[in-house]
C-alpha positions as CSV (number, residue, x, y, z in Angstrom):
1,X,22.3,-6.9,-4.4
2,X,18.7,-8.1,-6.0
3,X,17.4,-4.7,-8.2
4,X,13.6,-4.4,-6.5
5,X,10.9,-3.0,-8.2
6,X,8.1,-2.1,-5.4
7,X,4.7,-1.6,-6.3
8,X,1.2,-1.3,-5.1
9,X,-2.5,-0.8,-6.1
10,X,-3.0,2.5,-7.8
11,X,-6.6,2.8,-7.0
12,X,-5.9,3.7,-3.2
13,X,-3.4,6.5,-4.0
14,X,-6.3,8.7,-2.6
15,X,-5.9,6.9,0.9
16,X,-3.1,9.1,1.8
17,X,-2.4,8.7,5.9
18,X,0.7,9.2,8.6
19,X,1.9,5.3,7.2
20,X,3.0,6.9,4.1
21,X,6.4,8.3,5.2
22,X,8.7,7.7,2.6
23,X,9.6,9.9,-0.5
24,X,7.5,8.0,-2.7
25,X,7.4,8.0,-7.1
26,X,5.5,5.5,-7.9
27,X,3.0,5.0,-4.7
28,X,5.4,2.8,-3.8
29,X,4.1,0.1,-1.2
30,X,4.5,-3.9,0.0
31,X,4.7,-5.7,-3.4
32,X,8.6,-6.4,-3.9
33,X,9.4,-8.1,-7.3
34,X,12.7,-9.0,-8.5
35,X,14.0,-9.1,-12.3
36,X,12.7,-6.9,-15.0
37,X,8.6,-7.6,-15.0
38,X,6.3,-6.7,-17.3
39,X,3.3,-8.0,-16.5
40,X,1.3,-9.0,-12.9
41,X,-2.0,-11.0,-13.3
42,X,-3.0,-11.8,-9.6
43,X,-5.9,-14.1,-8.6
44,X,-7.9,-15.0,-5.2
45,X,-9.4,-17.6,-3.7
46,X,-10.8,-18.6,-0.2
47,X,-8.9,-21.7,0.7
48,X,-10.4,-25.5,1.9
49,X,-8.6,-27.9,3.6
50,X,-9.6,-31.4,1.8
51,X,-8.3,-34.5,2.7
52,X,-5.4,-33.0,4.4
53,X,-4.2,-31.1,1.2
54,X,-5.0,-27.2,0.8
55,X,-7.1,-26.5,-2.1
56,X,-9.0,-23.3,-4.1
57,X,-12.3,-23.2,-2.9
58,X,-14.4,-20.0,-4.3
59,X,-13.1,-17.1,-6.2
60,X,-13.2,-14.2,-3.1
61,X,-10.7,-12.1,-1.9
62,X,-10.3,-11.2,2.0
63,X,-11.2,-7.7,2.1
64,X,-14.5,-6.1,0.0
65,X,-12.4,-3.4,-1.1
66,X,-9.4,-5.7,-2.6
67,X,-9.9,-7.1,-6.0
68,X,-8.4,-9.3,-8.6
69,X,-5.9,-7.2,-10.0
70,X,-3.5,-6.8,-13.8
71,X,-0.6,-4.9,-13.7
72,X,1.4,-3.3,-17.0
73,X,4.9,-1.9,-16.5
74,X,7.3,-0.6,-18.9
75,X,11.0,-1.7,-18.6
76,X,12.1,0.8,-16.3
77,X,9.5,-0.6,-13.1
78,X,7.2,2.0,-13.9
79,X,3.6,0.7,-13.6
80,X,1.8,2.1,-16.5
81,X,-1.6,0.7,-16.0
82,X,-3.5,-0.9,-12.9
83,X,-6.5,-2.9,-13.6
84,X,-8.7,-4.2,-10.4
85,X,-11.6,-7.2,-11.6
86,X,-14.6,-8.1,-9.6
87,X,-15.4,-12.1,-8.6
88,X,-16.7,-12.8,-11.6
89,X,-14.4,-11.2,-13.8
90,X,-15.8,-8.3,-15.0
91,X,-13.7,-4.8,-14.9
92,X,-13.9,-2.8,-11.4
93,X,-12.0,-0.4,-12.7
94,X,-9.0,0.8,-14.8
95,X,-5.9,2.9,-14.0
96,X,-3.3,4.6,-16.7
97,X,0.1,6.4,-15.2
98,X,2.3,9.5,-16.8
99,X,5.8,9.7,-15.8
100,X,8.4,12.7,-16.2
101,X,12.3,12.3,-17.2
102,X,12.7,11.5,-13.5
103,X,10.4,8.4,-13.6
104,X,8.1,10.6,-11.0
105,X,4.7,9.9,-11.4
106,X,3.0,12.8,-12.4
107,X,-0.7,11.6,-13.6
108,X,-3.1,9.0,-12.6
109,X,-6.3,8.6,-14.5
110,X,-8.9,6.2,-13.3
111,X,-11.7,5.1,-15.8
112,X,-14.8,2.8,-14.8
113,X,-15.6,0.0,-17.1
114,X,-17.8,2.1,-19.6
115,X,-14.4,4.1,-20.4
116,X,-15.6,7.4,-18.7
117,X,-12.9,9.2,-16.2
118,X,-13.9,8.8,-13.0
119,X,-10.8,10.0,-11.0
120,X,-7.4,12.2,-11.9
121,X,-4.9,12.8,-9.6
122,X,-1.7,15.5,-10.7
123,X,1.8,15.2,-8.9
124,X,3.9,17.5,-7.7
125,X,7.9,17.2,-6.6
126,X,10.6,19.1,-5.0
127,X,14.0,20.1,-6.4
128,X,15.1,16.4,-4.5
129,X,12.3,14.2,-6.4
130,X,10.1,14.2,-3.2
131,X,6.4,14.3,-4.2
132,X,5.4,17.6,-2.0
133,X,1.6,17.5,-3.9
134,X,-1.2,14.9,-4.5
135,X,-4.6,17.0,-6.3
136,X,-7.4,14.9,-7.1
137,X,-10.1,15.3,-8.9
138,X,-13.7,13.4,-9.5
139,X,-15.0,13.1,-13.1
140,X,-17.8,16.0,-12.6
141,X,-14.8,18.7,-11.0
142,X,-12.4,17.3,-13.9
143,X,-14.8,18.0,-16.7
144,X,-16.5,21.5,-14.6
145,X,-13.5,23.9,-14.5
146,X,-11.1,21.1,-13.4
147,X,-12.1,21.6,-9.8
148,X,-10.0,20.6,-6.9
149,X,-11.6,17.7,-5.0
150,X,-9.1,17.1,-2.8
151,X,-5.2,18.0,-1.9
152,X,-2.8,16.7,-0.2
153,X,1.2,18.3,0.5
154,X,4.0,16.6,2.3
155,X,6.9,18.0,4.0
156,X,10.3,16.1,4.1
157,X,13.2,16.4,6.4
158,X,16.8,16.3,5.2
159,X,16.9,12.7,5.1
160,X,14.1,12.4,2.6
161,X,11.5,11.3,5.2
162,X,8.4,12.4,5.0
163,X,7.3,14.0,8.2
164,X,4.3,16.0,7.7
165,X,1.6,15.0,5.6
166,X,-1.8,17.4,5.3
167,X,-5.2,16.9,3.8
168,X,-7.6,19.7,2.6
169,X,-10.9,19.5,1.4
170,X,-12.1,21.2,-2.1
171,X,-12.1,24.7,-0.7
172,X,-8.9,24.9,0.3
173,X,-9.7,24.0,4.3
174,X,-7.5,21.9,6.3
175,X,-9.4,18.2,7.4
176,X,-6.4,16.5,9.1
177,X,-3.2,16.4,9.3
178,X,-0.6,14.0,9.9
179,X,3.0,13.9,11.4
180,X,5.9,11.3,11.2
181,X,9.1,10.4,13.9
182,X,12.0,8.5,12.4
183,X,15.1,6.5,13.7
184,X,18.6,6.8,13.0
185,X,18.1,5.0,9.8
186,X,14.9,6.3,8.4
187,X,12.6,3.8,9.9
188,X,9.2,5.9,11.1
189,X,8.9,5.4,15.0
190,X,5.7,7.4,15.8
191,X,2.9,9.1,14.3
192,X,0.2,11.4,15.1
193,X,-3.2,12.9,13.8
194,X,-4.7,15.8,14.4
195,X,-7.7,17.8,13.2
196,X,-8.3,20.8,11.6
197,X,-8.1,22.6,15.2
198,X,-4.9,21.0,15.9
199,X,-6.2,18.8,18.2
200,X,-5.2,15.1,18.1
201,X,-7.7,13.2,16.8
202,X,-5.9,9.7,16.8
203,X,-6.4,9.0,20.6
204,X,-3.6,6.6,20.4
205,X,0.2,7.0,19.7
206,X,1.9,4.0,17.3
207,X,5.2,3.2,18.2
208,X,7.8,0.6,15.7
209,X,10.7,-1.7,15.6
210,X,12.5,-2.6,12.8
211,X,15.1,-5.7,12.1
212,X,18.3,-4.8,9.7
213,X,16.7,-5.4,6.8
214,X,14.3,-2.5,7.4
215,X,11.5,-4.8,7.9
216,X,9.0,-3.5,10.3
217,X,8.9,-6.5,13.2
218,X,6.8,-4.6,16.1
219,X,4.1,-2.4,16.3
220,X,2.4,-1.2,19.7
221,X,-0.4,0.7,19.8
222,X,-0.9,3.6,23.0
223,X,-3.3,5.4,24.4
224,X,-3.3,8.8,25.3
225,X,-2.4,8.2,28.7
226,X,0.5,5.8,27.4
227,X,-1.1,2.4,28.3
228,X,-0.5,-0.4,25.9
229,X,-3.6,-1.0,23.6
230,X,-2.3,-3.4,21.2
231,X,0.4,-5.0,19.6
232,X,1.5,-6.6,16.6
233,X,5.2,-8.5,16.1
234,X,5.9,-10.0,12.4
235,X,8.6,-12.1,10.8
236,X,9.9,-12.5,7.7
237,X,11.5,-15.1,5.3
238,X,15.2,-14.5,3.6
239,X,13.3,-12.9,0.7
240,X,11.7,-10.2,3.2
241,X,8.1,-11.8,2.6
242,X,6.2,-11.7,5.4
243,X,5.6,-15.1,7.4
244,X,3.8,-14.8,10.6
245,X,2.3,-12.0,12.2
246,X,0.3,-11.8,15.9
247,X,-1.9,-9.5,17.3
248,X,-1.6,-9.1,20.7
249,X,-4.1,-7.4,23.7
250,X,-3.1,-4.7,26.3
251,X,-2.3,-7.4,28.5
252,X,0.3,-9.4,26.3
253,X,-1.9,-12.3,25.5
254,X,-2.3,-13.3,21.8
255,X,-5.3,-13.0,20.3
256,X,-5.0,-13.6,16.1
257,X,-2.2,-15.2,14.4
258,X,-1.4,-15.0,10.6
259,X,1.0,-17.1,8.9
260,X,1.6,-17.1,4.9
261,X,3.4,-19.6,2.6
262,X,4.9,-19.3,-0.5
263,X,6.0,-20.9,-3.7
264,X,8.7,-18.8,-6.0
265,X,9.5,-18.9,-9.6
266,X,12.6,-18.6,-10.5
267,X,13.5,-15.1,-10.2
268,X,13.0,-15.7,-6.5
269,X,9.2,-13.7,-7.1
270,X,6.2,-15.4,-5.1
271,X,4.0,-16.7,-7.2
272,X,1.6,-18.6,-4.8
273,X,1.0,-17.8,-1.5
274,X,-1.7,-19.5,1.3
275,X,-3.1,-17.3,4.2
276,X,-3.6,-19.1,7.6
277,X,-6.0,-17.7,10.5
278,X,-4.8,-19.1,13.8
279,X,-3.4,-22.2,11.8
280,X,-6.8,-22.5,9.6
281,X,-6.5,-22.3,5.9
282,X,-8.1,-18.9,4.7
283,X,-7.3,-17.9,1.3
284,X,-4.7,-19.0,-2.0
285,X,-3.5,-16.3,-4.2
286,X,-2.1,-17.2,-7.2
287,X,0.4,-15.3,-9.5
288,X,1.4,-15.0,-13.3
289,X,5.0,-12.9,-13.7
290,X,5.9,-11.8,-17.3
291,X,9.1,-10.6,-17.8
292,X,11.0,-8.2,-20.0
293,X,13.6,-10.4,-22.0
C-alpha cells in the first residue's frame, strides 16, 4: 500500500469548522503525496485555449484568498515551513511548525514579510494523540501578556472521530459550535451549527456518501424543513485525485461542472493539473516535487 503524506495550507489552521472531523496532527487536509518529499513549489495560472492547445495565460489563482505556495518537510512528512507568495512574487506570508516525539503539531508561528509575528497558535492532545485544543493568538496579545485571541476544543468519540468541535472568543465566551455524525467506517454523514444559545445557526443540514476508497462522492445540502437545497456528486481517478465534480439545484438539474486533468511524475504525484468550468479551460497549476533520497 502507497505510504501517503497528506498536507494542507498552514495559514487557514484558524478556519476551524464542522468539515474538520478527523483526529488531525498535522492540519491534515486534500493534498496527498506519495514517496518521501521534501519540498512543494506550487504555481498558478489562469488558462487560454489557443489554437486548440491549452496554454498559461496570466499568473492568478482562482480564489483571492489562495496563493502561490513553498512547502518544507522534514523526512518524517512533517511540514516544517509553509510559505504563501502574492502574483507577482513577493512574500504573503511565512509559516514555521514545532512537533513533539509524537509528530503532533504543537506550534505554528506565522510571520508577515518584514519578519514580525503576526499569528501563534499552541496545540493540545489527548492521551490517544487527538488534538482536543487549537489557542491562537495575534502578534499584539502574543507580545501583551500572551493573550488568548481565540480557542477552539474538540471532542472525539471512541473511534477517533471528531464529533464536537467549539469556538470561543478572547474572553472565554462560546461563538459557535459545531457537531459531527459518522458511518460505520468513519466517514462524517451530517453536521450541524449552532450558536452561542444553542440554537442552530446553519439553517441547513449536509448529508454524505462515500465510495470504498473513502472518497467523499455525494454531498446534499437540506433545509430545515428537509427539502433538497443542493447537491454536489464527485469522481475520482485510480490515484483518488479528484476528476469531475457537479453542482446540482433543488430540483436535480445541473448547474456547474468541474473537471481536472493531470500529469504525474514518477512517484505517481500530480505535478500539473488543468481546471475546466463547464468544459471551458479555467486555470493550469503547475508543480515542482523534491524528494528525500
Amino acid at each position: 500500500m502507497k505510504n501517503k503524506l497528506i498536507i494542507t495550507t498552514i495559514l487557514v489552521s484558524t478556519l476551524i469548522s464542522s468539515c474538520n472531523t478527523k483526529t488531525t496532527k498535522k492540519n491534515v487536509s486534500d493534498l496527498n503525496f506519495t514517496g518521501n518529499v521534501k519540498t512543494v513549489k506550487e504555481i498558478s495560472f489562469s488558462a487560454l485555449d489557443k489554437f486548440g492547445e491549452i496554454v498559461k495565460n496570466k499568473h492568478e489563482r482562482e480564489n483571492s484568498w489562495e496563493h502561490d505556495s513553498f512547502l518544507i518537510l522534514n523526512n518524517k512528512g512533517n511540514i516544517e515551513q509553509y510559505n504563501s507568495y502574492n502574483p507577482d512574487g513577493s512574500l504573503h506570508k511565512r509559516a514555521v511548525c514545532k512537533y513533539d516525539n509524537n509528530d503532533n503539531k504543537i506550534e505554528t508561528l506565522e510571520y508577515n514579510p518584514d519578519g514580525s509575528v503576526d499569528m501563534k497558535h499552541t496545540y493540545k492532545y489527548d492521551k490517544n494523540n487527538n488534538l482536543i485544543e487549537n489557542n491562537c493568538f495575534t502578534s499584539f496579545n502574543y507580545y501583551h501578556n500572551g493573550w488568548l485571541y481565540m480557542k477552539w476544543t474538540y471532542k472525539y468519540d471512541d473511534e477517533g472521530n471528531r464529533i464536537e468541535t467549539k469556538e470561543y472568543d478572547s474572553n472565554g465566551r462560546l461563538r459557535v459550535r459545531w457537531t459531527n455524525e459518522y458511518d460505520d467506517y468513519g466517514n462524517a454523514t451530517k453536521n450541524n451549527g449552532y450558536d452561542s444559545n444553542g440554537s442552530q445557526f446553519m439553517n441547513y443540514i449536509q448529508t454524505y456518501k462515500y465510495d470504498n476508497q473513502g472518497n467523499k462522492i455525494e454531498c446534499k445540502k437540506f433545509n430545515s424543513e428537509g427539502n433538497l437545497v443542493e447537491k454536489f456528486t464527485y469522481k475520482y481517478d485510480n490515484k483518488c485525485n479528484e476528476i469531475e465534480s457537479n453542482q446540482y439545484n433543488s430540483k436535480d438539474s445541473l448547474e456547474v461542472s468541474l473537471s481536472y486533468k493531470y500529469d504525474y511524475d514518477q512517484k505517481n504525484n500530480w505535478i500539473k493539473r488543468i481546471s475546466f468550468k463547464n468544459n471551458i479551460p479555467k486555470f493550469i497549476i503547475e508543480r515542482e516535487i523534491e524528494y528525500f533520497e
